[in-house]
Biopython code that builds the backbone (N, CA, C, O; Angstrom):
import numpy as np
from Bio.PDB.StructureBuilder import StructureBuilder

atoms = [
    (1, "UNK", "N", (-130.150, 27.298, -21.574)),
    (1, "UNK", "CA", (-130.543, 27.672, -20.223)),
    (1, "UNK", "C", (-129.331, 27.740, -19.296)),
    (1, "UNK", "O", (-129.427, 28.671, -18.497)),
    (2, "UNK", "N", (-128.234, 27.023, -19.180)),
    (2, "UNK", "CA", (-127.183, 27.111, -18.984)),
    (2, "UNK", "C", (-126.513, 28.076, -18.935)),
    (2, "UNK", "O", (-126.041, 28.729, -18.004)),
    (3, "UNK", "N", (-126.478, 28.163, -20.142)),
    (3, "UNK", "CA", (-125.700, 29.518, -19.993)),
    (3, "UNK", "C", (-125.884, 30.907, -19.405)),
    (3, "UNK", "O", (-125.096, 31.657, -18.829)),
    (4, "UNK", "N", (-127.077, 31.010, -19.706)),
    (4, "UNK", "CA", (-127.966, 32.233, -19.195)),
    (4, "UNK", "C", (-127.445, 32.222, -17.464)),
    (4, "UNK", "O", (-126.744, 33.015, -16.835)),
    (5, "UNK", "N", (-128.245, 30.754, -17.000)),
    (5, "UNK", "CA", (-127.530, 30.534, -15.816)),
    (5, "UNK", "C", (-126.380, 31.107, -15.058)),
    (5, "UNK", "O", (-126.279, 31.825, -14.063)),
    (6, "UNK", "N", (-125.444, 30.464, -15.988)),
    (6, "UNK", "CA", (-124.205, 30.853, -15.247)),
    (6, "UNK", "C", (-123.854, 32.671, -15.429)),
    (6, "UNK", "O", (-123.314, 33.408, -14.603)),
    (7, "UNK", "N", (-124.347, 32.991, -16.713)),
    (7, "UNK", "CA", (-124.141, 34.454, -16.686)),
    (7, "UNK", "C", (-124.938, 35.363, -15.195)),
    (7, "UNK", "O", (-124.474, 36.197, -14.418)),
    (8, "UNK", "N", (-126.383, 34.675, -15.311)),
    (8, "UNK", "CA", (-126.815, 35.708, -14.111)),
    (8, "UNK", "C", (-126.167, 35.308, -12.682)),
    (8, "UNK", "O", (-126.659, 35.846, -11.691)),
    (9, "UNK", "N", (-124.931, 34.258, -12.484)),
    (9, "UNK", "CA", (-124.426, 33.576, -11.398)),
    (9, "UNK", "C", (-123.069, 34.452, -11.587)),
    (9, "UNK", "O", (-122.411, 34.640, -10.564)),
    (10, "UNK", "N", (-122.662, 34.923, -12.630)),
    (10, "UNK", "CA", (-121.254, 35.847, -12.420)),
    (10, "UNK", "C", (-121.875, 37.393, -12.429)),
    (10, "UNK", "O", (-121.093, 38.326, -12.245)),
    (11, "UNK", "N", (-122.993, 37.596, -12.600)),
    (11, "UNK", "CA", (-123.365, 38.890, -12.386)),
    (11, "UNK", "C", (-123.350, 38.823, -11.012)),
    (11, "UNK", "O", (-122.627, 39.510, -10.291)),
    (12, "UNK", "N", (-124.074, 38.074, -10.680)),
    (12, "UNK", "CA", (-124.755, 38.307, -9.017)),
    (12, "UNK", "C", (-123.089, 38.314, -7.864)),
    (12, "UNK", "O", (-122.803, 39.091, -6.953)),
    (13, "UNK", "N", (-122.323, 37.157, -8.402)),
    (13, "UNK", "CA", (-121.130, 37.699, -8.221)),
    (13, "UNK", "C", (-120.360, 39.035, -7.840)),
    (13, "UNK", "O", (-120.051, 39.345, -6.689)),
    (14, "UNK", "N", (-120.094, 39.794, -9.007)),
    (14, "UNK", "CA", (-120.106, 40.677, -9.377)),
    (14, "UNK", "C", (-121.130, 41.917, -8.682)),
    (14, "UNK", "O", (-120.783, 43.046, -8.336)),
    (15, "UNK", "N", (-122.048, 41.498, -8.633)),
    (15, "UNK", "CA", (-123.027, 42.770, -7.781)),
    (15, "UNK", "C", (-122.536, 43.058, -6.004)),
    (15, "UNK", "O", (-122.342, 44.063, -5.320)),
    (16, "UNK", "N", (-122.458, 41.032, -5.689)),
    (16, "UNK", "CA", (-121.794, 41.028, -3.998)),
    (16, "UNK", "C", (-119.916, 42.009, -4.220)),
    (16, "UNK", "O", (-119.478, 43.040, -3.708)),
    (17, "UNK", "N", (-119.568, 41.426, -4.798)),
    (17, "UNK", "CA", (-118.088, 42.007, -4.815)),
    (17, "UNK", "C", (-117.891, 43.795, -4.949)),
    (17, "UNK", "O", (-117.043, 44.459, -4.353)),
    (18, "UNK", "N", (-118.865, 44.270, -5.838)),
    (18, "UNK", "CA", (-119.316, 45.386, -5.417)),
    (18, "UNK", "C", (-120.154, 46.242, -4.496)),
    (18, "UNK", "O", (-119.797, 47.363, -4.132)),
    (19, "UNK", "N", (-121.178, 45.718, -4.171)),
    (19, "UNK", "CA", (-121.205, 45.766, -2.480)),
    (19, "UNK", "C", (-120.728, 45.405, -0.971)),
    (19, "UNK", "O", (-121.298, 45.695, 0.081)),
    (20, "UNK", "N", (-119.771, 44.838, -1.126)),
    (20, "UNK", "CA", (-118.733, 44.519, -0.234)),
    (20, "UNK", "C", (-117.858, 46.006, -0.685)),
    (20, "UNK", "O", (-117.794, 46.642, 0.367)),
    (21, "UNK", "N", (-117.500, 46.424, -1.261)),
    (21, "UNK", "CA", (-116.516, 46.685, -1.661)),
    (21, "UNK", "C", (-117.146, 48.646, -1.499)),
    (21, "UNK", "O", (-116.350, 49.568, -1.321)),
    (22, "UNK", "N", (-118.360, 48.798, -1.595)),
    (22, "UNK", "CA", (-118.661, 49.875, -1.405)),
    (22, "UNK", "C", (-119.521, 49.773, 0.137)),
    (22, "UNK", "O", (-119.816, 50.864, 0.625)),
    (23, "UNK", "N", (-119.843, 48.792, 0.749)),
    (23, "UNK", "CA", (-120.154, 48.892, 2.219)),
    (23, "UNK", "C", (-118.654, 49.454, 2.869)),
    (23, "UNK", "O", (-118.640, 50.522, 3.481)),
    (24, "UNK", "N", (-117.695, 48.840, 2.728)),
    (24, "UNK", "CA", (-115.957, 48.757, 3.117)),
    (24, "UNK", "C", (-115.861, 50.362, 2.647)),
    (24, "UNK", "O", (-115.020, 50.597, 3.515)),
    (25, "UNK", "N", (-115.992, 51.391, 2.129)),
    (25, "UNK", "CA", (-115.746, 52.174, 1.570)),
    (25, "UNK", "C", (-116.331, 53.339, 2.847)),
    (25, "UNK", "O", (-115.719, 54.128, 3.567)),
    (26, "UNK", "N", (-117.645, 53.034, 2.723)),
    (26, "UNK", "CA", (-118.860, 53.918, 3.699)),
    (26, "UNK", "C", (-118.350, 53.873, 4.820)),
    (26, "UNK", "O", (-118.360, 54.838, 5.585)),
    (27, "UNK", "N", (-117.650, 52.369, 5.182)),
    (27, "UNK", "CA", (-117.555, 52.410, 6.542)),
    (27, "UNK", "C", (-116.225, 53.065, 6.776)),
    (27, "UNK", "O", (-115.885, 53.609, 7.827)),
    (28, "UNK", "N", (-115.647, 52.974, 5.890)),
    (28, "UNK", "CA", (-114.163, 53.562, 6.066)),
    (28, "UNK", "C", (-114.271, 55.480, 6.321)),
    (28, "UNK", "O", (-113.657, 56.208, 7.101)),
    (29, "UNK", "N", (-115.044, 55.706, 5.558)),
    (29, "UNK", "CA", (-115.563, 57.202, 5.402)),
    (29, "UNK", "C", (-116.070, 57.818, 6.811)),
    (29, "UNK", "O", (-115.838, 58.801, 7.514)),
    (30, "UNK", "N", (-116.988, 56.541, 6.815)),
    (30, "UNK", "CA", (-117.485, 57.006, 8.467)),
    (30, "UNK", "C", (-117.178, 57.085, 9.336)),
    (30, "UNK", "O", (-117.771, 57.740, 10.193)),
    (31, "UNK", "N", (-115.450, 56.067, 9.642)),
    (31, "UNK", "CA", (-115.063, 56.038, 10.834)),
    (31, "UNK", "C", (-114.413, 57.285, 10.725)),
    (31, "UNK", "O", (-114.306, 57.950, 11.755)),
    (32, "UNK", "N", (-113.935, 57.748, 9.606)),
    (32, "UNK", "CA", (-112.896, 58.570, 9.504)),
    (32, "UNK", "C", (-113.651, 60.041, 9.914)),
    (32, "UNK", "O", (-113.065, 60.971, 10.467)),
    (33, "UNK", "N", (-115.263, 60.039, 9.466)),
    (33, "UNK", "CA", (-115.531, 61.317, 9.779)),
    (33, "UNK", "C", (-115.844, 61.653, 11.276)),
    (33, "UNK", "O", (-115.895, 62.765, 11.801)),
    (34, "UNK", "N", (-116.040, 60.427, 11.833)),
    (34, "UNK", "CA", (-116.073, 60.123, 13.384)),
    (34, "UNK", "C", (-115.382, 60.554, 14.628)),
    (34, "UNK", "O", (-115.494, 60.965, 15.783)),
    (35, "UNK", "N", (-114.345, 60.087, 13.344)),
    (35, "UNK", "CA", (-113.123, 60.507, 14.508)),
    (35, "UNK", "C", (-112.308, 61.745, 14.241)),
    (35, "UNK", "O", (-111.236, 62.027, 14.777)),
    (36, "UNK", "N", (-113.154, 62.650, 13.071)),
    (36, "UNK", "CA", (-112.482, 63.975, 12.698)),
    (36, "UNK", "C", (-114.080, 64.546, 13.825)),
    (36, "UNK", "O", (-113.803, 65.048, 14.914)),
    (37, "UNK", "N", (-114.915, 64.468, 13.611)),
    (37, "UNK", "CA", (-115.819, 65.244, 14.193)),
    (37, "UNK", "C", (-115.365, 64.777, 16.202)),
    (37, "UNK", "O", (-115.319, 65.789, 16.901)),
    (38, "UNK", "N", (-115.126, 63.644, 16.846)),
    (38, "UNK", "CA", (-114.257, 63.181, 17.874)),
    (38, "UNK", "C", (-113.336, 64.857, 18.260)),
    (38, "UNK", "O", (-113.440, 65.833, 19.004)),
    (39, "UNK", "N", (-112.600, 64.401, 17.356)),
    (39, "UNK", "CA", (-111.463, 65.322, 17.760)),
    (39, "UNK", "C", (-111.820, 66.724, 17.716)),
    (39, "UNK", "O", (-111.315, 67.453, 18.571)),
    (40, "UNK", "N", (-112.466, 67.132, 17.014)),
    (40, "UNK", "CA", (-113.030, 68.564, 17.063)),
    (40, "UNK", "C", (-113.831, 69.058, 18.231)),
    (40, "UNK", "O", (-113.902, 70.227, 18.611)),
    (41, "UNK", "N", (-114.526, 67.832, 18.839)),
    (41, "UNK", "CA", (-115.480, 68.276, 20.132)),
    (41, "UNK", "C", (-114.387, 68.315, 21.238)),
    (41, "UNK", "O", (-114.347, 69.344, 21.913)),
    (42, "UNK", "N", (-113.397, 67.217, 21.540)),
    (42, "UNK", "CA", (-112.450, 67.530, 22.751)),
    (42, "UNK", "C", (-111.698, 68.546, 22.256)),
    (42, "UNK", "O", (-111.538, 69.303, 23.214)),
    (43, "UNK", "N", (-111.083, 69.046, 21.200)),
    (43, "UNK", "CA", (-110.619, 70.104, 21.321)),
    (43, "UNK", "C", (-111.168, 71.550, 21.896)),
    (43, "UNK", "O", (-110.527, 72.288, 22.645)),
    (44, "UNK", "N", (-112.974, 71.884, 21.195)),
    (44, "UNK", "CA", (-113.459, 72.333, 21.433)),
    (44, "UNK", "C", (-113.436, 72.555, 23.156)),
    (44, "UNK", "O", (-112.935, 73.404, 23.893)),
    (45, "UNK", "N", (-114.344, 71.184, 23.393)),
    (45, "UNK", "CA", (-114.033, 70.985, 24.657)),
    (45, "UNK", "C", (-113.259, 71.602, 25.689)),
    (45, "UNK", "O", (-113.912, 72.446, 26.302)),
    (46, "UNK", "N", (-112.124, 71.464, 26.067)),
    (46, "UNK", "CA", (-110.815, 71.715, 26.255)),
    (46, "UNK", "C", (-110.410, 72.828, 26.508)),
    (46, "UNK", "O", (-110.091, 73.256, 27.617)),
    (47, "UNK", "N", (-110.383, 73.647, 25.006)),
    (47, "UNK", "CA", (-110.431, 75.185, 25.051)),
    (47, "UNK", "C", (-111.196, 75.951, 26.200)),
    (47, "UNK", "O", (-110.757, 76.795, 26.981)),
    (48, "UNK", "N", (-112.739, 75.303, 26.057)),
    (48, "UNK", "CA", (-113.519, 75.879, 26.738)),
    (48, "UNK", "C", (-113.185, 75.985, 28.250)),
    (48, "UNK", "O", (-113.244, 76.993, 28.953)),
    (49, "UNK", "N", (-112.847, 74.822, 28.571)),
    (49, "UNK", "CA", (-112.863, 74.243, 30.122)),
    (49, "UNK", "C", (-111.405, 75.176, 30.520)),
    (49, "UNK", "O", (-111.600, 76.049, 31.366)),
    (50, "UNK", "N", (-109.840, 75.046, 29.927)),
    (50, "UNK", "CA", (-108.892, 75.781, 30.124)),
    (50, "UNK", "C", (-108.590, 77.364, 29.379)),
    (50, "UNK", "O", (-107.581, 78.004, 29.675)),
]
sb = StructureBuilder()
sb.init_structure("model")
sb.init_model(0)
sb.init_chain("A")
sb.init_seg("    ")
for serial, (resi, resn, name, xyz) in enumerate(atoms, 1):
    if name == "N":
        sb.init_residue(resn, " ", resi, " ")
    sb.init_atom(name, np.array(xyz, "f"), 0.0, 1.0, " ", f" {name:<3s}", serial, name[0])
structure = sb.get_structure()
């Protein structure tokens, strides 16, 4: 029983370390598309107004 134990205790491990690790990913993606779609509206912007 033990063992079993500890195996489903390094999975579950293993499952957080990969969801950390792909939340960190999404969010990285997102800021980045944020601030590409950001910059596209003041440019837009901008143009328009000058």
């Amino acid at each position: 029983m033990d063992k079993k134990d500890t195996h489903e205790d390094a999975l579950q491990k293993s499952l957080d370390r990969y969801s950390v690790k792909l939340i960190k990913v999404i969010g990285i993606i997102g800021a980045a598309m944020g601030l590409i779609i950001l910059g596209v509206f003041w440019y837009w912007l901008l143009k328009k107004l000058f």
